[in-house]
C-alpha positions as CSV (number, residue, x, y, z in Angstrom):
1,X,-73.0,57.8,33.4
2,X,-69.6,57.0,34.3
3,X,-70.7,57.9,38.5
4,X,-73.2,55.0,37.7
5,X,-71.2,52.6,36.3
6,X,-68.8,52.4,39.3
7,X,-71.7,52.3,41.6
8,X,-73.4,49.6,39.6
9,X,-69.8,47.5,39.6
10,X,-69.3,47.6,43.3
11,X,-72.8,46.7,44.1
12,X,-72.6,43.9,42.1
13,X,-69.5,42.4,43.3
14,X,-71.2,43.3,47.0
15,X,-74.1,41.0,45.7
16,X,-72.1,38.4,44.9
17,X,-70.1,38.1,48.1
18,X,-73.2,38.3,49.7
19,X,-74.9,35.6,48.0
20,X,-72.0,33.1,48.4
21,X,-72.8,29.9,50.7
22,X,-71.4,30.6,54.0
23,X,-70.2,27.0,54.4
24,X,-67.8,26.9,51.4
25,X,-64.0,26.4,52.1
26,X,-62.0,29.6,51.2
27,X,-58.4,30.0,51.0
28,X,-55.7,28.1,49.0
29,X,-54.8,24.7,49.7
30,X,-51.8,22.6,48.8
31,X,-51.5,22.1,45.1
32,X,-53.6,25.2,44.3
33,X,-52.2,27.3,41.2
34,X,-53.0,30.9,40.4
35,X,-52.8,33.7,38.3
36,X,-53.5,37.0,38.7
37,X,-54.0,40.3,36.6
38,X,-54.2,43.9,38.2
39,X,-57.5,46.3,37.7
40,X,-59.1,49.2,38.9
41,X,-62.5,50.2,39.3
42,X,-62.6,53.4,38.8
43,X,-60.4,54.0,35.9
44,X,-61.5,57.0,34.1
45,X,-58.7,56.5,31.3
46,X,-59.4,52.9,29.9
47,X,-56.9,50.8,31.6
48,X,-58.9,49.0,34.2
49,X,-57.4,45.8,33.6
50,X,-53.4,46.3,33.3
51,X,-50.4,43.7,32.4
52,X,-48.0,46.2,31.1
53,X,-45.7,46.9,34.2
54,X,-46.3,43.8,36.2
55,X,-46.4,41.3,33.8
56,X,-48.2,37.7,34.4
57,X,-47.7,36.6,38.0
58,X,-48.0,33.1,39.0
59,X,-48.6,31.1,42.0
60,X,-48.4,27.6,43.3
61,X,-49.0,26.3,47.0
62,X,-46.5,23.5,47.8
63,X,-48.7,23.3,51.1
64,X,-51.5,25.5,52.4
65,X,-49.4,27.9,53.8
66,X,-46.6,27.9,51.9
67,X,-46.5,29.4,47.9
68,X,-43.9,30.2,45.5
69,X,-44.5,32.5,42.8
70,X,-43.8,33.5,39.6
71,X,-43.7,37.1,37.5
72,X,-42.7,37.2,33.7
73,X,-42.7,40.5,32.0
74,X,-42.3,40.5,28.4
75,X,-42.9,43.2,25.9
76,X,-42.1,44.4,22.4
77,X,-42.6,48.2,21.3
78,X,-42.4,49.3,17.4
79,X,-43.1,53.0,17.0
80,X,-42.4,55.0,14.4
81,X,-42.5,59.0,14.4
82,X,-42.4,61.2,11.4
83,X,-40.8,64.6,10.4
84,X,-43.4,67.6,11.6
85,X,-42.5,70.0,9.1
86,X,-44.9,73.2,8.2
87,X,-45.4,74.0,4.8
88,X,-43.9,77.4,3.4
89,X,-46.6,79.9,2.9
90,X,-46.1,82.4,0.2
91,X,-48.3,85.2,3.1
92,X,-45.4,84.5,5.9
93,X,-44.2,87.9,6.8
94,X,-41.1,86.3,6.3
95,X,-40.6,86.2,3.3
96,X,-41.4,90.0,3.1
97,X,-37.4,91.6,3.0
98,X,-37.4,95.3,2.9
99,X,-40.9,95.9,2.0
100,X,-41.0,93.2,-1.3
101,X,-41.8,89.6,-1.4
102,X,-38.5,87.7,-1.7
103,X,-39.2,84.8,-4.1
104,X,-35.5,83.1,-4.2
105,X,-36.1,83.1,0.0
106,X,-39.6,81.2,-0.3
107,X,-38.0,79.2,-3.2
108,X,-35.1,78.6,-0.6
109,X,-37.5,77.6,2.3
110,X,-39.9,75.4,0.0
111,X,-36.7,73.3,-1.2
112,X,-35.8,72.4,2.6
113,X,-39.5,71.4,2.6
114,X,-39.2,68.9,-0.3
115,X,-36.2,67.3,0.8
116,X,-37.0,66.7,4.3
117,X,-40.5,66.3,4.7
118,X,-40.2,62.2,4.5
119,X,-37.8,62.0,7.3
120,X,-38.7,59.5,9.8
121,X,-37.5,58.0,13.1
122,X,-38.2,54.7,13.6
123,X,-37.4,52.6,17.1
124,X,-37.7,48.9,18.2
125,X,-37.3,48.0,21.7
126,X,-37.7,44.5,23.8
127,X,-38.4,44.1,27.3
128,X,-38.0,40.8,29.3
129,X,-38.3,40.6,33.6
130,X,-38.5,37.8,35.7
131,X,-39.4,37.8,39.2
132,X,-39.0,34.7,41.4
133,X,-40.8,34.9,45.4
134,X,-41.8,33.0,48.3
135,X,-45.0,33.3,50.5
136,X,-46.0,32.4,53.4
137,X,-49.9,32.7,54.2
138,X,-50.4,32.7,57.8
139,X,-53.9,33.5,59.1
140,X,-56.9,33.0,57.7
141,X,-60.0,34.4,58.6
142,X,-63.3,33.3,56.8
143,X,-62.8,35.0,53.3
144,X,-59.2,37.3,54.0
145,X,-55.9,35.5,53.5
146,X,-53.0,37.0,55.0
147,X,-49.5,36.8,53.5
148,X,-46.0,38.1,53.6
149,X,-43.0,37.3,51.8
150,X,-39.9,38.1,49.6
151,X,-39.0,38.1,45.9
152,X,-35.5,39.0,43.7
153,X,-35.7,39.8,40.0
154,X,-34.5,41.1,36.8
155,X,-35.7,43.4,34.1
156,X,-33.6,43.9,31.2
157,X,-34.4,46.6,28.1
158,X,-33.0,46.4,24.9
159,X,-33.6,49.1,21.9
160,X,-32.4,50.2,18.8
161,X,-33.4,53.2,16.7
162,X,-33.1,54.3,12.6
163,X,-33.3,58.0,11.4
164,X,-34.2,57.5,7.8
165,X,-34.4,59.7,5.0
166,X,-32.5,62.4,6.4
167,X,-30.9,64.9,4.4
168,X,-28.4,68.2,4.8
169,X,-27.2,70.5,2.2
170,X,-23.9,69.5,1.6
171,X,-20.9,71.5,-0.4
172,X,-19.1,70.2,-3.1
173,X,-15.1,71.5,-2.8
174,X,-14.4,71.1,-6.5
175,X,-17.2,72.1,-8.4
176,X,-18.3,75.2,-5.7
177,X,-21.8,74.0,-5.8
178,X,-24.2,72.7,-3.0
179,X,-26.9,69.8,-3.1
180,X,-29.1,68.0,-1.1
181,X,-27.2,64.6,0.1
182,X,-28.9,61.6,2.3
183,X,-27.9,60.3,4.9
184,X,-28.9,57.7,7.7
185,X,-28.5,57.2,11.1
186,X,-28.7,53.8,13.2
187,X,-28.5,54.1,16.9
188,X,-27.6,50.5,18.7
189,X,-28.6,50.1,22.3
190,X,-30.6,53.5,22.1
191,X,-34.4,54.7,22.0
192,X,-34.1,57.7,19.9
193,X,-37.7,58.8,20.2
194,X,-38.1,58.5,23.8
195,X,-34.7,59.1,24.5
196,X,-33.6,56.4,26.5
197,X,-30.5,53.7,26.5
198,X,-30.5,50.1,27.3
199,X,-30.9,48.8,30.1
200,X,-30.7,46.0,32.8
201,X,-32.5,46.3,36.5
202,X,-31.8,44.0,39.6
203,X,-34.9,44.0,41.5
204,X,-35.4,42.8,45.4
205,X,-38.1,43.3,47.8
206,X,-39.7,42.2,50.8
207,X,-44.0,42.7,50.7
208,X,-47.3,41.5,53.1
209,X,-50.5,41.5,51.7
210,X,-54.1,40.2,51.7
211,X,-56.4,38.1,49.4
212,X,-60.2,38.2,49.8
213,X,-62.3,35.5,48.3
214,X,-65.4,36.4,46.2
215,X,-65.9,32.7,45.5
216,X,-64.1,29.5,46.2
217,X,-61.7,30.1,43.4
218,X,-61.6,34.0,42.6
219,X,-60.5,36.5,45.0
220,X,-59.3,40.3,45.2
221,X,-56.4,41.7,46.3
222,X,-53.8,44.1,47.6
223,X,-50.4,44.4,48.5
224,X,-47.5,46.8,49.5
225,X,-43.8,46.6,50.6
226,X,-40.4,47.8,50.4
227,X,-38.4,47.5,47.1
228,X,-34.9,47.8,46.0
229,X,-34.0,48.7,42.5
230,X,-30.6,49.0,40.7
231,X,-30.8,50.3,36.8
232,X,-27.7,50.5,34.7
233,X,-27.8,51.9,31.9
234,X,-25.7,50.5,29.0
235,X,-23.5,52.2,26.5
236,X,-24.7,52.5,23.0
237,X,-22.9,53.4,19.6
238,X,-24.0,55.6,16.5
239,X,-23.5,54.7,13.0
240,X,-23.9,57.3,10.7
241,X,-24.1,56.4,6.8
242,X,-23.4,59.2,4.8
243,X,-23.6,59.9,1.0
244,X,-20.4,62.0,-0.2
245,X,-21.5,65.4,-1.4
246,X,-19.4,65.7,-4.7
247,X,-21.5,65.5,-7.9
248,X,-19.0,63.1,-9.5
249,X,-19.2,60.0,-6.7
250,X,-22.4,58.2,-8.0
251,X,-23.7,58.0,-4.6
252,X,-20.7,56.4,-3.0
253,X,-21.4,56.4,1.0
254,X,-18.8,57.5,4.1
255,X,-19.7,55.4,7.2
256,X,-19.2,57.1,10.8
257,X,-19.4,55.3,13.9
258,X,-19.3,57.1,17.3
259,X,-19.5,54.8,20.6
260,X,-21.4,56.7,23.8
261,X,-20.5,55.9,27.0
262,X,-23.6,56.6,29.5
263,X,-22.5,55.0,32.6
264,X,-25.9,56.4,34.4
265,X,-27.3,54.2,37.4
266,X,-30.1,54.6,39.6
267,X,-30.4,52.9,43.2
268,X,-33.0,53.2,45.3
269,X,-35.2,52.0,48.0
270,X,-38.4,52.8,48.8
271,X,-41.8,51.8,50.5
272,X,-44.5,51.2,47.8
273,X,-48.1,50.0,47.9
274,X,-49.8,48.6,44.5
275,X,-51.9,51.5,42.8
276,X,-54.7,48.8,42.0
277,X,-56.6,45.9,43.3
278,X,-55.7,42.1,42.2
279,X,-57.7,40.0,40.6
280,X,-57.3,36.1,40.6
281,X,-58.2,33.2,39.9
282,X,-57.0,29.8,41.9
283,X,-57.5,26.2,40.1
């Protein structure tokens, strides 16, 4: 079914082009503004159309061989991820100690259970690029338009991350007793579920590529070329709120904050080609 459906797809956009009147003009012209998204065909996991990566690009012909154009990348991510914790079972060999069923043990176990089965992590991060380029379209041929060009950009990441609900056994110095106390963790610049900092990318590139109109005003697309990318990745602190394990504090809180210094970068340059066609629209 899914063989057929790709098969059907490409046949019909063969029909199309085929069915187009030859004398139509093709190709921008001066004015012109497009957009563009990027798809695949024969995408076997559900993402045939994607915006994720690449953002909403943007084009606009000051002549008809001449474009600017325009990428804007914005995203916001909330996730939350909560404690996987196995319930005791009163059959784990385990808890068998010298032959016999120790009870205080599985009592022991079930109580970590209780008091940390709610714990959650919980992360927020925001993404914003930009992505400024010039083109310069220069041959045409019937449907194909050929382009080259260059762009600079920025991508910048920003996250922060809450461990809620957490709780350790803590000791109590006067009285000689333990308890459960809570305690909460906020991490500032830092994705704690996907374990990643903040961080800020300078983007540069030079590219070539080629449009091929369907119709007057929608075309495919694909382009490759060679890209430079600098990440830094930003320091980020850890505040840690913690309530005081003596039975006589009523809850009274101690507040530790450790600063992390990451200092990580990545350079590199590299030769890349778009994993997926283009599809736009020109008005």
């Amino acid at each position: 079914m899914k063989n057929f459906m790709k098969i059907a797809a490409v046949a019909a956009l063969m029909f199309v082009s085929g069915n187009i009147n030859a004398q139509d003009e093709f190709g921008p012209k001066k004015g012109d503004f497009g957009t563009e998204v990027q798809f695949n065909p024969f995408s076997n996991d559900f993402t045939t159309f994607r915006l994720d990566n690449v953002g909403l690009k943007f084009r606009y012909f000051i002549s008809d061989e001449h474009a600017i154009r325009l990428g804007l990348n914005v995203g916001l991510n909330n996730e939350t991820k909560n404690s996987d914790k196995t319930i005791p079972s009163s059959e784990d060999p385990k808890f068998i100690v010298n032959g016999k069923y120790d009870d205080i043990k599985f009592a022991k176990a079930m109580d970590e259970y209780n008091n940390t089965k709610d714990d959650k992590t919980k992360t927020n991060s925001t993404k914003f690029g930009l992505n400024l380029g010039y083109e310069y379209h220069f041959a045409k041929f019937g449907r194909a338009d050929l382009y080259a060009g260059a762009q600079v950009g920025f991508n910048m990441v920003n996250c922060k991350s809450t461990v809620d609900n957490t709780k350790s056994w803590g000791y109590d110095s006067k009285s000689g007793l333990s308890k459960w106390v809570n305690e909460k963790e906020e991490y500032k610049g830092y994705d704690n579920i996907n374990k990643s900092s903040s961080s800020f990318t300078f983007k540069a590139g030079v590219f070539t590529g080629i449009d091929f109109y369907i119709t007057k005003n929608l075309f495919v697309g694909a382009e490759l070329g060679i890209n430079f990318n600098n990440i830094k990745y930003k320091n980020y602190d850890v505040t840690k709120v913690v309530e005081l394990s003596s039975f006589n504090t009523d809850g009274a809180t101690k507040t530790i904050t450790n600063k992390h210094e990451v200092g990580n970068k990545t350079t590199s340059l590299k030769f890349e080609a778009v994993s997926a066609l283009r599809l736009g629209w020109t008005f």
